[in-house]
C-alpha positions as CSV (number, residue, x, y, z in Angstrom):
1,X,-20.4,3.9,10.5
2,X,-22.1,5.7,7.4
3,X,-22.9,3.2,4.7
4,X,-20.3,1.5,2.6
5,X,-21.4,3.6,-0.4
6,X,-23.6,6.0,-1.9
7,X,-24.6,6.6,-5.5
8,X,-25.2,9.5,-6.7
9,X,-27.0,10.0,-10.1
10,X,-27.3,13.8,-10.6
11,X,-25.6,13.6,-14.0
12,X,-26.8,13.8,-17.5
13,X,-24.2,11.2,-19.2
14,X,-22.4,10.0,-15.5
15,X,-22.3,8.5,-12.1
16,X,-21.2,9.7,-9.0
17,X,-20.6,7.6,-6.1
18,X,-18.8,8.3,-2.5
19,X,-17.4,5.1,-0.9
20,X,-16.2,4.8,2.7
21,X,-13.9,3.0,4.9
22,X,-12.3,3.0,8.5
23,X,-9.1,2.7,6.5
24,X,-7.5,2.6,3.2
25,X,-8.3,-0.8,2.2
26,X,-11.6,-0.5,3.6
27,X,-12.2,2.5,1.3
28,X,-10.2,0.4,-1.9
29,X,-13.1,-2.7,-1.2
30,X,-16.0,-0.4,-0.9
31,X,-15.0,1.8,-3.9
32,X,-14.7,-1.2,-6.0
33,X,-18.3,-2.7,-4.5
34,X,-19.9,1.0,-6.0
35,X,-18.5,0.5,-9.2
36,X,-19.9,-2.9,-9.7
37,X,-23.5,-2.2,-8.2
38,X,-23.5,1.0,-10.8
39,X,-23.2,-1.8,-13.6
40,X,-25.1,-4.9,-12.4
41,X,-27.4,-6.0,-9.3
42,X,-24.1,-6.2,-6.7
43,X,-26.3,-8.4,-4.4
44,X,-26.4,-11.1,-7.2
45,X,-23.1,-11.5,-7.8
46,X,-21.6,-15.0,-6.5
47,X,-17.7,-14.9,-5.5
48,X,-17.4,-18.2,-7.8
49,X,-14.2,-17.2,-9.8
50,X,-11.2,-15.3,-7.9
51,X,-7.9,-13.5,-9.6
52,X,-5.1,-11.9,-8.2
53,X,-4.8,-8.2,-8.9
54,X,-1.7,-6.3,-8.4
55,X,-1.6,-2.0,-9.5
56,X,1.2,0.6,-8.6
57,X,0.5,4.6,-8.6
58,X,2.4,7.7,-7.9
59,X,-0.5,9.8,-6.0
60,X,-3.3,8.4,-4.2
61,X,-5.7,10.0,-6.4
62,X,-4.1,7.9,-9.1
63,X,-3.9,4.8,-7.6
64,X,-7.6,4.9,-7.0
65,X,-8.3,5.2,-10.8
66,X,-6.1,2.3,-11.6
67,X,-8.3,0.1,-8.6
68,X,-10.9,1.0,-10.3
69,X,-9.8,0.6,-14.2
70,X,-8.3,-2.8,-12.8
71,X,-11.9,-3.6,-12.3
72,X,-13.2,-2.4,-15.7
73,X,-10.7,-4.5,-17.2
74,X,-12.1,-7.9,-15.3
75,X,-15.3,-6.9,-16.8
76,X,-14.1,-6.3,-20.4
77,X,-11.5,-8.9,-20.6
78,X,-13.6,-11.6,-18.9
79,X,-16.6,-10.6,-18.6
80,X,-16.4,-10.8,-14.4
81,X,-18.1,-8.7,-11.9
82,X,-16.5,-8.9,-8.6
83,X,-18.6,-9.0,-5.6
84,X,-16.1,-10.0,-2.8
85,X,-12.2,-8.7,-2.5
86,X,-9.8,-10.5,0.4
87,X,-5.9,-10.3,1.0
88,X,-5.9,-6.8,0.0
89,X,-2.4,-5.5,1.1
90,X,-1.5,-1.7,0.4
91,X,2.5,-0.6,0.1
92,X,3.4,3.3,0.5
93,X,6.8,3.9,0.1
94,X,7.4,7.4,0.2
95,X,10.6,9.3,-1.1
96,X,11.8,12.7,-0.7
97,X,11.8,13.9,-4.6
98,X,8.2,12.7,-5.2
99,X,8.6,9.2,-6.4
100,X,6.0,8.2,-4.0
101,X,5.1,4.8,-4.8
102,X,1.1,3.4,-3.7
103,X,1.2,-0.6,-4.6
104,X,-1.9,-2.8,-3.6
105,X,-2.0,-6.3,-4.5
106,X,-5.5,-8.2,-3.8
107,X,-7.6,-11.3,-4.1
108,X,-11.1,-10.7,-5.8
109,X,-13.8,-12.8,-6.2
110,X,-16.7,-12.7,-8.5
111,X,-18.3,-14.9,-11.5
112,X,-19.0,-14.1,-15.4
113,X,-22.0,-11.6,-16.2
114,X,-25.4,-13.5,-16.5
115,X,-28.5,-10.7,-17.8
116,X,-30.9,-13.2,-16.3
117,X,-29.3,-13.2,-13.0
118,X,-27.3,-9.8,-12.5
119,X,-30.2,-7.8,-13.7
120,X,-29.5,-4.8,-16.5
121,X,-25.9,-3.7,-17.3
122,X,-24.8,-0.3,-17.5
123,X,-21.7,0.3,-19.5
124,X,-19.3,1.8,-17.3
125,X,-16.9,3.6,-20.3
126,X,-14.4,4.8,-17.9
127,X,-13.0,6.6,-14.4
128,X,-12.9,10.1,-14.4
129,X,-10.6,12.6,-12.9
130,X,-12.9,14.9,-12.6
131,X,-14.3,15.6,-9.3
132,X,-12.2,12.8,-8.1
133,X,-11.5,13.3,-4.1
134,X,-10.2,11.2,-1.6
135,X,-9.9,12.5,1.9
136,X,-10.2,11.8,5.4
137,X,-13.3,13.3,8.1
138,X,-15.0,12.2,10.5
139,X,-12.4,9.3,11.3
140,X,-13.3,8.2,8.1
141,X,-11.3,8.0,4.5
142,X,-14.1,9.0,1.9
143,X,-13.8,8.7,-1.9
144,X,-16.0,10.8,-4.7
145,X,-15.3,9.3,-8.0
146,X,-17.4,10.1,-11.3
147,X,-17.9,7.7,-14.3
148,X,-18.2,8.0,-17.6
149,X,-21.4,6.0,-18.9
């Protein structure tokens, strides 16, 4: 398998970064893991506080974002980074007149944001569209996201 994630730093005011997975919720785990090492020293974090998460989207593409908002949300509201996600369950129900529904609900695990330990922040601002891909190759679901910094 390729690594969990790559980050890509070719921008003047973003980040890229391309997470991968063996399946969907892989890909939803190791998308969220990018995000967080973008922002602090991922290898610091301690699972010490967990919260259930729960988001609902109509296109995949869209359902990504909100993983990912979900987790910019922990950091603003809380001030937690997550560094470990468990009982991640994903729901499609798919309908004939595009009402598609994409639900994941998930455990994540992380503790409150400490400069001396978790190293320098960058302020993630927020998930972009653009450039946004999620796709399958190589028997792999990939995901390129961009953020806003």
């Amino acid at each position: 398998m390729k690594k969990d994630f790559e980050i890509i730093e070719k921008y003047t005011a973003d980040v890229a970064f391309i997470a991968y997975g063996r399946d969907l919720e892989e890909l939803l785990i190791n998308s969220a893991r990018a995000l967080t090492a973008i922002q602090v020293d991922l290898r610091n974090v301690e699972p010490k506080e967990c919260v259930e998460i729960s988001i609902e989207a109509q296109n995949l593409l869209g359902f990504l974002r909100k993983w990912l908002e979900e987790f910019l949300y922990l950091r603003d509201a809380r001030r937690l980074f997550i560094s470990r996600i468990t009982d991640i369950s994903i729901n499609i129900k798919l309908s004939s007149r595009e009402e598609d529904i994409i639900s994941v609900t998930a455990k994540v695990c992380g503790e409150e944001f400490n400069p001396q330990k978790h190293g320098g922040s960058v302020e993630i601002k927020a998930v972009s569209y653009h450039d946004m891909e999620v796709g399958f190759k190589d028997n792999m679901w990939y995901a390129h996201v961009l953020v806003d910094i």
